[in-house]
N, C-alpha and C positions, 0 to 999 in steps of 0.2 A: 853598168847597164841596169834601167829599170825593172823587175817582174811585175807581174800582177800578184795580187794575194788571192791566195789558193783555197782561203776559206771563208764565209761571212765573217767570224771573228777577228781574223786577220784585216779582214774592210772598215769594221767598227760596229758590222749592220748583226741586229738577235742577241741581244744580252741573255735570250735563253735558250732555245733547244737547235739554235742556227736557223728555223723556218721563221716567218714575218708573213704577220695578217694582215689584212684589212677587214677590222670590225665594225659593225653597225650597232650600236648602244644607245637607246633612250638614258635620258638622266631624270629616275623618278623624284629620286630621296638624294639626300647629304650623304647618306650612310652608303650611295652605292660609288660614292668617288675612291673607296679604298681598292675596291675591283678593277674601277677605272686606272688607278695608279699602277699596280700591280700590273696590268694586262703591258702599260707604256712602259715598264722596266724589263718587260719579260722582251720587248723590240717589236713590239706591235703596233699598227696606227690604230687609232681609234679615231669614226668618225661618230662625235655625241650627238644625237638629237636634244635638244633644252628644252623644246617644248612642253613637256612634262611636268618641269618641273617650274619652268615660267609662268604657267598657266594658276598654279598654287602660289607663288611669292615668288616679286621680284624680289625682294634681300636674299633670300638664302640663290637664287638663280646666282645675284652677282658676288656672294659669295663663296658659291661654286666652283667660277670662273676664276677668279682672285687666288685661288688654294690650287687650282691646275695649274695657272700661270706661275704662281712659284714653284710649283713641283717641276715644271718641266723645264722651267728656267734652271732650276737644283741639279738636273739630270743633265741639262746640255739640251735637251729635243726643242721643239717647235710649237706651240699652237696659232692657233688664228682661225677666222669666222667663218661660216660659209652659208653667205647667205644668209637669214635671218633665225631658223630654225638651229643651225646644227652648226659645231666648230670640229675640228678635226685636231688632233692629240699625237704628237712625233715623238719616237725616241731620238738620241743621239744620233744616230745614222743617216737618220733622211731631215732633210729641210723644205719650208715648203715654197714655193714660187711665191711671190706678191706681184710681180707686174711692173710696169713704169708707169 
């Protein structure tokens, strides 16, 4: 017989304290993607706004991108776009819809 699991851990979901955010984060600098990583290991979404950092250089924006995408590909999580402005950042636990 199936159970259910009796705790986030036990689900896969909070690599940290068992609670799960939804945060809102501008990405100003390079330097703030170690926050950024950090927040997606601890089992948080993050949704980034790039604007910020768009608006100063596309290289380091699609550099940005490029260094999440392998982190979170590293970790198992998810990203992807939303919209033009902002992508949103999964730990392992959640994944995100795309559509057909």
């Amino acid at each position: 017989m199936l159970r259910a699991a009796s705790s986030l851990e036990e689900r896969g979901a909070g690599l940290g304290t068992g609670n799960i955010y939804v945060k809102a984060v501008p990405l100003r600098e390079l330097s703030e993607l170690d926050k950024i990583k950090a927040e997606v290991s601890e089992g948080n979404i993050l949704i980034v706004r790039i604007t910020p950092i768009a608006k100063r250089s596309v290289e380091e924006t699609k550099r940005a991108i490029n260094e999440l995408k392998a982190f979170v590909g590293s970790l198992g999580g998810d990203i992807a776009r939303l919209g033009t402005e902002r992508i949103v950042v999964t730990p392992p636990s959640v994944r995100i819809w795309r559509g057909e």
